[in-house]
N, C-alpha and C positions, 0 to 999 in steps of 0.2 A: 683268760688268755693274756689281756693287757694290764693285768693288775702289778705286773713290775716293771712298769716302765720308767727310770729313772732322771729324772732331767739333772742332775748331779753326775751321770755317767759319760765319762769320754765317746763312748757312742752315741751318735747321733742319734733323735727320738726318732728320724724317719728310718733310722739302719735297725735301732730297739724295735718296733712296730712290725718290720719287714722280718725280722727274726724270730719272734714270738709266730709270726703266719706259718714259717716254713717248720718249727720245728711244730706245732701244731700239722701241719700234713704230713710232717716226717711221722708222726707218732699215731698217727688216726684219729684224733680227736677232731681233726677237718678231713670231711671227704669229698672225692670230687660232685660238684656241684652245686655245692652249698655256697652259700653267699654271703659274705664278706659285709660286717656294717657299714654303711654309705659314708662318702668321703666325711661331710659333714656331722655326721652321727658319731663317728668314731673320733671325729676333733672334739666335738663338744663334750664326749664322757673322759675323754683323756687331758682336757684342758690345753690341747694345744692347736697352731694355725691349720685351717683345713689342709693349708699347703703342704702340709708336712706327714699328714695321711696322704696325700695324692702322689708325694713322693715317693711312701714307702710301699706303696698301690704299683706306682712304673716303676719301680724297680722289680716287683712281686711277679709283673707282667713281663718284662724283658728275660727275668729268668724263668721261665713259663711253670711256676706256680698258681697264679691266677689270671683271668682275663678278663676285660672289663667291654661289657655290653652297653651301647651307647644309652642311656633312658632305660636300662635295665638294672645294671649295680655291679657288681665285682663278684665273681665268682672263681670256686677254686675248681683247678684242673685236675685232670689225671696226673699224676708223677712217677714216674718211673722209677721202682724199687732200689734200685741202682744208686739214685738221685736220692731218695727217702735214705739211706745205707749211707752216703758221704754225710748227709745234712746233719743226722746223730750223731758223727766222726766228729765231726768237727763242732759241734756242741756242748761234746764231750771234753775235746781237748782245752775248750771254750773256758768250760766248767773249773776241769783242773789249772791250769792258766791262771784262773782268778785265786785258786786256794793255792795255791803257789806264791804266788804275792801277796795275798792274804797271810802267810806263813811267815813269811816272810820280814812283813810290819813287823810281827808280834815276835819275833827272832824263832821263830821253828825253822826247822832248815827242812829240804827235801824230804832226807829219811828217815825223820821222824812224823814226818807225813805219810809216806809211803807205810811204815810202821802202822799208824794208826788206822788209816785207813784199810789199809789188811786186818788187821783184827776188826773192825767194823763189819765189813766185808763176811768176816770168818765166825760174827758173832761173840767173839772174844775180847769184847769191850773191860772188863774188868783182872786186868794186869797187877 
């Protein structure tokens, strides 16, 4: 779940961390109740300041994705379908956004994206 987290990227490692949790429960590969590796654990396999898992902990917590049990650990909450429904929305737009600009470097414009993408889409890779 944390193997793309990039410290070269404009996003913050604590907003990267906190992104990877949510789209993880948006998609069920986290369910409620499971547990979150310990602040500590998860700095140390990600190579960065615990503080920066604990950040993206309270912020995971304020938007009530997870909750953190005192001497127990973080665990993830119930989410409301609703809430699972925006979070791939906008993961999504996330996604495209980046191949957008990605296209963009390399001079492809929009719609020859959108192009290709439709035939990917359509299985019709070979034009």
């Amino acid at each position: 779940m944390f193997e793309t987290i990039d410290p070269r990227s404009p996003t913050p490692l604590w907003g990267q961390i906190a992104a990877r949790v949510r789209v993880a429960v948006a998609s069920g590969d986290l369910r409620p109740g499971e547990p979150l590796p310990s602040v500590r654990e998860l700095a140390k396999r990600l190579r960065v300041n615990p503080a920066t898992v604990a950040q993206a902990y309270r912020e995971l917590a304020r938007e009530g994705f997870v909750e953190t049990r005192h001497g127990a650990g973080t665990f993830v909450l119930e989410v409301p379908r609703a809430r699972k429904t925006l979070e791939r929305k906008l993961r999504a737009s996330d996604l495209i956004q980046k191949m957008l600009e990605d296209g963009a470097r390399l001079g492809i414009s929009a719609t020859e994206l959108a192009e290709a993408f439709r035939a990917e889409v359509e299985g019709d890779t070979h034009e």
